[in-house]
C-alpha positions in Angstrom: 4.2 -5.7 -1.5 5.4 -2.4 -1.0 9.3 -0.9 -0.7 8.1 -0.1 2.8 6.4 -3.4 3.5 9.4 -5.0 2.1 11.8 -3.7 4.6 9.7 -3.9 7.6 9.6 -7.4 6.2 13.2 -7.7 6.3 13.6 -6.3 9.8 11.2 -8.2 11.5 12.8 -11.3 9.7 16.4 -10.4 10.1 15.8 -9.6 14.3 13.8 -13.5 13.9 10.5 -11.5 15.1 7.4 -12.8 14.1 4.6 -10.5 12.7 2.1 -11.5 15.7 5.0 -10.7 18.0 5.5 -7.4 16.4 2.0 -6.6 16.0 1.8 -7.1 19.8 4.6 -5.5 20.9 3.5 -2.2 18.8 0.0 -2.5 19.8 -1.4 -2.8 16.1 -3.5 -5.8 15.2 -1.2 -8.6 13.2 -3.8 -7.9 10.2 -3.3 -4.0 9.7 0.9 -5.2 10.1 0.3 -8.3 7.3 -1.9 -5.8 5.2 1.0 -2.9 5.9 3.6 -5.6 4.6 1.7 -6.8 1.8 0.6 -3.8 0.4 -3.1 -4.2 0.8 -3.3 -0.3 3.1 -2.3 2.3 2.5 0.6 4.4 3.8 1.7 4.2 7.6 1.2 7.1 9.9 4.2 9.1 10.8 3.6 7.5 14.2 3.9 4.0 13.1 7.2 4.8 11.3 8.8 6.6 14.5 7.3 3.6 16.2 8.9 0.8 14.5 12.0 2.9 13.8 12.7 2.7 17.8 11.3 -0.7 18.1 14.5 -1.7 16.0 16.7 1.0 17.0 16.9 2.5 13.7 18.6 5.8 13.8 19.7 8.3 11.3 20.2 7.5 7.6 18.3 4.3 8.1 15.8 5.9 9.6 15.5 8.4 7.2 15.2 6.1 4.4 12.5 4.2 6.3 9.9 7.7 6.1 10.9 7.9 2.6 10.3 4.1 2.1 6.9 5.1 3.7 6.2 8.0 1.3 6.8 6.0 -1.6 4.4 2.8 -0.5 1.3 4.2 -1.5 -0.5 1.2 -3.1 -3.1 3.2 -5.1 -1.4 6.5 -6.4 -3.3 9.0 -8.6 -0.5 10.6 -11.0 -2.1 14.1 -12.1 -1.1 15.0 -15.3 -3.0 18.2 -15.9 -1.2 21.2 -17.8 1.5 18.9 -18.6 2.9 17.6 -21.8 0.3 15.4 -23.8 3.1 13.0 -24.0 3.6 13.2 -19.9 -0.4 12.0 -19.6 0.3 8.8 -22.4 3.3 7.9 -20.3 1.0 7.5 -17.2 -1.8 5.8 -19.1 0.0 3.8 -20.6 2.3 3.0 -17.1 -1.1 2.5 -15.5 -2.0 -0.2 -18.6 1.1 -2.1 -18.6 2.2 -2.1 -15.0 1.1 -5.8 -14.4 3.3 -7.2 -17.1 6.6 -5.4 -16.6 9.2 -7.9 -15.2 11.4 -7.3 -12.3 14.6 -6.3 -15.5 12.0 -3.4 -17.1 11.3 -2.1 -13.2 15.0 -1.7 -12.3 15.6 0.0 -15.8 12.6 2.6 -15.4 13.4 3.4 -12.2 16.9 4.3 -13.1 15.6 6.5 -15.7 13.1 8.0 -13.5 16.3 8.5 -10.7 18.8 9.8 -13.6 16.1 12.3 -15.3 16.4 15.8 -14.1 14.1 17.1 -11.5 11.8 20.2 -13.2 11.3 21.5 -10.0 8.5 21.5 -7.3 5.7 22.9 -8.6 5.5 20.9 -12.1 6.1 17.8 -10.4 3.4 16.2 -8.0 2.4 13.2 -6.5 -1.0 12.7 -5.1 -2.0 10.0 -2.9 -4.6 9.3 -0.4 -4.1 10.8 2.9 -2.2 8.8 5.3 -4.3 7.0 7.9 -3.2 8.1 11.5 
């Protein structure tokens, strides 16, 4: 599952919604919501977002946090590591070897890390993904 698909997750559950009902109402099949939720596609169009954003009235903050949710819910990312540190390419390797065994205690830690570490600015830092499916 995916941050994203996790909180759409929560949404639907928390307004008692079911996914069919959902699907319906945003005219999406119930598959392409399941697979959003689960993880198994990719990132949600823009669309999509601003779509269930107003189908829940989420405004503001909340709704900001729901693109960014979005943004970080690719399920297959590419990490490029080229002209970076040879230490920056064994950290992905090895993140990409690993990433199946690392329990739910290891995540939160990393991801502080990663959220605690300065920021080198734009250019040295990039994340490449699929494009998103409109």
């Amino acid at each position: 599952m995916t941050p994203f698909g996790e909180r759409v997750r929560a949404l639907r559950e928390g307004k008692s919604v079911t996914l069919k009902q959902m699907a319906a109402d945003l005219h999406i099949s119930s598959a392409y919501l399941s697979a959003l939720e689960h993880g198994k596609r990719g990132q949600p169009s823009a669309q999509l977002v601003r779509q269930i954003c107003a189908y829940f009235g989420i405004i503001w903050d909340e709704a900001e946090e729901l693109e960014r949710l979005a943004d970080l819910s690719h399920p297959r990312v590419t990490v490029d590591t080229a002209g970076l540190n040879p230490k920056a390419t064994k950290l992905a390797n090895r993140l990409a070897e690993r990433i199946h065994d690392l329990d739910d205690g290891t995540l939160d830690r990393l991801l502080l890390l990663l959220d605690e570490a300065p920021a080198r600015g734009g250019a040295a830092v990039r994340r490449r993904a699929a494009p998103r499916r409109r």
